[in-house]
DRENZADREN-395497 format. One record per residue (C-alpha): x, y, z; residue number from 1. Coordinates in steps of 0.25 Angstrom, whole numbers, plus 5000, padded with zeros to 4 digits. Example, Ala and Ser with C-alpha at 12.3 -4.5 7.8 and 13.67 -1.06 7.14 Angstrom:
     c1     c2     c3   sero
   5049   4982   5031      1
   5055   4996   5029      2
! end
This chain:
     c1     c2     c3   sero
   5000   5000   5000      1
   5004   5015   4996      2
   5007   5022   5010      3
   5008   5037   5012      4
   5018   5044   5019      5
   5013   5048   5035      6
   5024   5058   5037      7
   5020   5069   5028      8
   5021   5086   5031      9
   5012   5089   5033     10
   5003   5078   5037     11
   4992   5075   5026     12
   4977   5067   5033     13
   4967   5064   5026     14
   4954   5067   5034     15
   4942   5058   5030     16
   4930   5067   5038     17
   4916   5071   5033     18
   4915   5081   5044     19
   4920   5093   5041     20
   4921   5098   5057     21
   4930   5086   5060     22
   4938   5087   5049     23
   4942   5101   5056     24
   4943   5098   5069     25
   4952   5086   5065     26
   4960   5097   5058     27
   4961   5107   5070     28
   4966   5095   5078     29
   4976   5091   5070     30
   4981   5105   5066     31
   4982   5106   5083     32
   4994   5096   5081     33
   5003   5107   5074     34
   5007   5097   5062     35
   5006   5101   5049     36
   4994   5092   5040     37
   4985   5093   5031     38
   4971   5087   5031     39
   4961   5084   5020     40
   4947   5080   5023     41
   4938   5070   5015     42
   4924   5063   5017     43
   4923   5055   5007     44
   4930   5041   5003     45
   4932   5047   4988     46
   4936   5060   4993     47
   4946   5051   5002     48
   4951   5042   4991     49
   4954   5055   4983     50
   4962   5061   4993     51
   4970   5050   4996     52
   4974   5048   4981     53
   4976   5063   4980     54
   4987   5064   4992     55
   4994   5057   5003     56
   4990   5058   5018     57
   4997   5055   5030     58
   4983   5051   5037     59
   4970   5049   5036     60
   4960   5051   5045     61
   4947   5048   5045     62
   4932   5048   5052     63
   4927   5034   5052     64
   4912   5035   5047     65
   4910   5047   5033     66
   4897   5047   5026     67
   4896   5034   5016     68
   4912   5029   5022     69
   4919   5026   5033     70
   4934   5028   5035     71
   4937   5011   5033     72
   4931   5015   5017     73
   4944   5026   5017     74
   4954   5015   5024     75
   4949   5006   5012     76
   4952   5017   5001     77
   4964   5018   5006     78
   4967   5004   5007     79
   4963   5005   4992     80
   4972   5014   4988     81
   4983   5007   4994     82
   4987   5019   5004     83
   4991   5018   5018     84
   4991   5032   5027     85
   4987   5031   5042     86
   4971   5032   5043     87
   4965   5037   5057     88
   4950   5037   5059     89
   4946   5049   5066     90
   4929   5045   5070     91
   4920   5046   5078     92
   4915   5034   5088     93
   4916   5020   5077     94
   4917   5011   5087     95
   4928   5004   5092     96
   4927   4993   5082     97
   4926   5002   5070     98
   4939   5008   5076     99
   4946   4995   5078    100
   4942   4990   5063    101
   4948   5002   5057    102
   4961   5001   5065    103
   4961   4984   5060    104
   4960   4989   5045    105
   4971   4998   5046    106
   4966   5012   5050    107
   4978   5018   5058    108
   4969   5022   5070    109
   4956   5029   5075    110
   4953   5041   5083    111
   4940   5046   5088    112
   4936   5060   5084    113
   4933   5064   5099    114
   4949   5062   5100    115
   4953   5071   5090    116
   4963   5077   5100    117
   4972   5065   5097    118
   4969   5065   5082    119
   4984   5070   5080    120
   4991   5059   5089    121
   4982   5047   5081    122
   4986   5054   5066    123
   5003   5054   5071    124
   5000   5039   5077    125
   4994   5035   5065    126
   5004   5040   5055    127
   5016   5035   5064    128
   5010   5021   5065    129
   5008   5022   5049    130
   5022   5026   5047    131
   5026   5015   5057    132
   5019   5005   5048    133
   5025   5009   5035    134
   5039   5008   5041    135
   5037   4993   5047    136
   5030   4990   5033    137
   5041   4996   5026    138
   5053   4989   5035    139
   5044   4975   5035    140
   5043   4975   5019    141
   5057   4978   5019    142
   5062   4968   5029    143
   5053   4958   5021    144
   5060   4962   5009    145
   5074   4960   5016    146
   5069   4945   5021    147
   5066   4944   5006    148
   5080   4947   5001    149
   5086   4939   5012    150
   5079   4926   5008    151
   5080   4929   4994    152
   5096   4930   4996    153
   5095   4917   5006    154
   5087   4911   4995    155
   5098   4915   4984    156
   5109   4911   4995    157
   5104   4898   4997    158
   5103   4895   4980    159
   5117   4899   4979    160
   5123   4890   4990    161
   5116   4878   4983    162
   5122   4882   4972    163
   5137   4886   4978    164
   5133   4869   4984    165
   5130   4863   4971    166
   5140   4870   4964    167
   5153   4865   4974    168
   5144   4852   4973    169
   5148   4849   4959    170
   5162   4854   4961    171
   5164   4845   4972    172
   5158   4833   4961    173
   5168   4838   4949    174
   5179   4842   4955    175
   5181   4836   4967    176
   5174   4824   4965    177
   5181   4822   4952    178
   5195   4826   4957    179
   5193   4813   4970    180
   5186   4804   4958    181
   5198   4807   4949    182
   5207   4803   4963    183
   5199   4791   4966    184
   5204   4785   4950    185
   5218   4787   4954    186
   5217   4781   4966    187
   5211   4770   4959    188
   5224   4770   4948    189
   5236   4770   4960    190
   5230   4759   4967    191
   5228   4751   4956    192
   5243   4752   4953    193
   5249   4749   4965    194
   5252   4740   4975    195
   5258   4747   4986    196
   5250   4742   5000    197
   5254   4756   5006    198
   5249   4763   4993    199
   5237   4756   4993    200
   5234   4759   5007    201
   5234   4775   5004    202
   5227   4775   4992    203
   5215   4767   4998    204
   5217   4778   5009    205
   5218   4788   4998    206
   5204   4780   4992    207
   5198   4781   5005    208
   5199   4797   5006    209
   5193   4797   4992    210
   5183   4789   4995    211
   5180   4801   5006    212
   5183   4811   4998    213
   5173   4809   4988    214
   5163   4805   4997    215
   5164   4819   5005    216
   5164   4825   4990    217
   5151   4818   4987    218
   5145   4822   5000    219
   5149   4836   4999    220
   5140   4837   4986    221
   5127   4829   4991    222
   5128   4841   5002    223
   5131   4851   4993    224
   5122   4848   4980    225
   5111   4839   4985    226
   5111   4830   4973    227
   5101   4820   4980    228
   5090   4828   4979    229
   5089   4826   4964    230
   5084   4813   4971    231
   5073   4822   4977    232
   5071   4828   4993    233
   5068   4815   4999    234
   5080   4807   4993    235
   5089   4818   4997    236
   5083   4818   5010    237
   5086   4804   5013    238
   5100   4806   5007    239
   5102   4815   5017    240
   5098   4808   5029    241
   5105   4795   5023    242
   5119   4804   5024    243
   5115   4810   5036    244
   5115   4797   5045    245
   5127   4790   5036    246
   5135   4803   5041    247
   5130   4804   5056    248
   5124   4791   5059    249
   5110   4795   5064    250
   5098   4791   5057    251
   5089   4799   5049    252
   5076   4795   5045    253
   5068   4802   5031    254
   5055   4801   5032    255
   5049   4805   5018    256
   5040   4803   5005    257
   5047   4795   4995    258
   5049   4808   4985    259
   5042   4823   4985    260
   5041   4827   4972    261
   5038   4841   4968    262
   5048   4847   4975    263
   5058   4860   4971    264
   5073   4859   4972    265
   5073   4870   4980    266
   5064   4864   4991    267
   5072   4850   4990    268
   5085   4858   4993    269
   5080   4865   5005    270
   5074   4852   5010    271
   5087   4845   5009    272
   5096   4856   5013    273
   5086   4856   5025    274
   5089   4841   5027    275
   5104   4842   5026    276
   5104   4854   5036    277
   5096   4846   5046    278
   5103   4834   5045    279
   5118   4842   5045    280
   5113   4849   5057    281
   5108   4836   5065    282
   5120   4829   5062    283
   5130   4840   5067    284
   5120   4844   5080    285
   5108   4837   5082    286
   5115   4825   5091    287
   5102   4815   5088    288
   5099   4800   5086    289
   5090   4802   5075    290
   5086   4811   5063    291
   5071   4812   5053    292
   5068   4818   5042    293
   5055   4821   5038    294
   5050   4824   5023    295
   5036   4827   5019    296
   5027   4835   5008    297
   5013   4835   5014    298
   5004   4845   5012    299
   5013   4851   5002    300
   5023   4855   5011    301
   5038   4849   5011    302
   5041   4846   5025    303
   5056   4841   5030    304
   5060   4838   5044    305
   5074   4834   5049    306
   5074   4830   5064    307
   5083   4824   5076    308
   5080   4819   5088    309
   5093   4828   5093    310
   5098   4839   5102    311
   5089   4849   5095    312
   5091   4865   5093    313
   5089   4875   5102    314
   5080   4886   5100    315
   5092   4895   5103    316
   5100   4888   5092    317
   5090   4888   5081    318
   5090   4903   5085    319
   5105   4906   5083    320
   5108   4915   5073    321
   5118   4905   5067    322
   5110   4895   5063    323
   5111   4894   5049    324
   5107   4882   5048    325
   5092   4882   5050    326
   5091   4895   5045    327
   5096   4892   5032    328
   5087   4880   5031    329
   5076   4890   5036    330
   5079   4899   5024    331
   5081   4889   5011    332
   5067   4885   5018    333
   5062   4898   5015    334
   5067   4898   5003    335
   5058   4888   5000    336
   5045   4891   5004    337
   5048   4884   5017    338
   5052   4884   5032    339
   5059   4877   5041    340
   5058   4873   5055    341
   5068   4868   5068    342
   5059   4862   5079    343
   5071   4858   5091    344
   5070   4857   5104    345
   5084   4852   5111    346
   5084   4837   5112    347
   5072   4834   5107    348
   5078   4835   5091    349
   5078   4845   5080    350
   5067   4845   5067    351
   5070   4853   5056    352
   5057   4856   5047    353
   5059   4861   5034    354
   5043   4863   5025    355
   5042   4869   5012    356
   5029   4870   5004    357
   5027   4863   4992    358
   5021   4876   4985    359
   5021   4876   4969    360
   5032   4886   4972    361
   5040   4879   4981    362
   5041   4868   4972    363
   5045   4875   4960    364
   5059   4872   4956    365
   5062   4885   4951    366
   5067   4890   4964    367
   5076   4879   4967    368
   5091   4877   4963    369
   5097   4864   4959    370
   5107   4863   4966    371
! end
């Protein structure tokens, strides 16, 4: 809505009055407060409408009840014309419910005419108060627009470390895993060509290294580049809690369908880096017997849950400003169209909740990234 300017000099109101003997003594009171002001009279809703299209004011005031209108039919033409000045009903007795209606639809306030001594002090309130508001509206839209940036650069961040991941992925496959491949052949020559017991003995040591090597290197780009989910978020799932208790020793059950179709690489790679994070962050803290994992897609929302019957977090931890973790599992949520969860108390386990709708738009592959 247009506004109007509340501080002008002098100050403009717009007096909505069929009598005429009012009208003046609401101009002898208000000339009493010294200020400089200009005051124009109307008593009619056309004659109103005109006046506000023909100039600004930085008030209106109004009786309640005119001949063939009352002062809610001038709130409503301005509402119309999109304009949003401070408007005072100065009236007669309307009843305390007539009064309290046109405060609820946004008329600034209400003064009886048998108080027309404090008609000044109510006209100052109601243009401070108005100014108030535009300021917080003005510092909110600005503040959302700067939660808009941020999540859009979080957004943008989050693509271009899945990117930076995929692209160190395939130079660990080419060059890396190519140069201990290359290794693993001449390995292979010497010890077909020799005899030497001691020899031998260092190159199955040398084998064995390799051997880790390229393990490590192949484990490196499942973490980085999460080929498996070409499998879909269910296999990936599963492969993730299979290396999980191979590399701690603690069972992890999945519980899930057999494959959810339909959705977006975006919302499979924010479920499994979820998944990885929750499981990283159990094995290194959690201290527990057991770990589940929860998929589901009812009611056309995709739900995860990573959980531990562990130490648990504290309310104070979750709250620590280095806790990079869950928050930035909370925003590639968000990114998503979801949220995220933490339910802890300590000793009693931790779940990790991640739910995402399944929207038209959430599932569209055009905001995902291969990665």
């Amino acid at each position: 809505m247009k506004s109007q300017p509340a501080n002008h000099s002098p100050l403009r109101i717009l007096h909505l009055e069929d009598s005429i003997l009012d009208h003046e003594l609401v101009k002898r009171e208000l000339h009493r407060s010294g200020e400089a002001l200009e005051i124009m009279r109307v008593d009619t809703l056309k004659d109103f409408a005109e006046a506000l299209e023909a100039s600004t004011f930085s008030v209106v005031l109004a009786d309640y009840r005119l001949p063939g209108l009352t002062a809610l039919d001038a709130w409503q033409v301005m509402l119309q014309k999109e304009l949003r000045t401070p408007f005072v009903l100065l009236s007669g007795a309307i009843g305390e419910s007539a009064a309290v209606a046109a405060i609820k639809v946004g008329i600034s306030d209400y003064l009886p005419k048998e108080d027309l001594g404090k008609l000044w002090r109510v006209l100052e309130r109601a243009i401070e108060m108005h100014r108030i508001q535009l300021e917080k509206e003005a510092a909110d839209a600005e503040l959302a627009q700067s939660e808009r940036r941020l999540a859009s650069f979080a957004e943008h961040l989050q693509d271009t470390i899945e990117q930076e991941r995929a692209a160190i992925a395939r130079e660990i496959h080419d060059d890396i895993g190519g140069s201990l491949a290359a290794v693993r052949f001449d390995l292979a020559w010497i010890s077909r060509h020799t005899s030497d017991p001691a020899f031998l003995s260092h190159l199955g040591a040398a084998s064995d290294m390799l051997t880790h090597a390229l393990d490590a290197s192949q484990r490196i780009m499942r973490n980085l580049r999460p080929a498996v989910l070409d499998q879909g978020l269910v296999a990936a799932v599963h492969w993730l809690a299979t290396s999980f208790s191979r590399r701690t020793g603690l069972p992890a059950t999945v519980r899930a369908p057999q494959k959810i179709e339909g959705l977006s690489k975006s919302i499979q790679l924010a479920a499994y880096r979820t998944t990885q994070e929750a499981l990283t962050n159990i094995g290194k803290y959690a201290n527990c017997t057991t770990v589940q994992i929860e998929i589901s897609d009812t009611e056309g929302v995709l739900t995860l849950e990573v959980s531990d019957n562990g130490r648990g977090i504290s309310a104070q931890d979750l709250a620590k400003t280095n806790s990079f973790g869950i928050r930035g599992l909370k925003e590639r949520a968000r990114v998503v169209g979801g949220w995220l969860d933490v339910s802890s108390q300590p000793g009693r386990g931790t779940a990790i909740i991640l739910s995402i709708p399944l929207t038209q738009s959430a599932s569209d592959d055009s905001g995902g990234h291969d990665t």
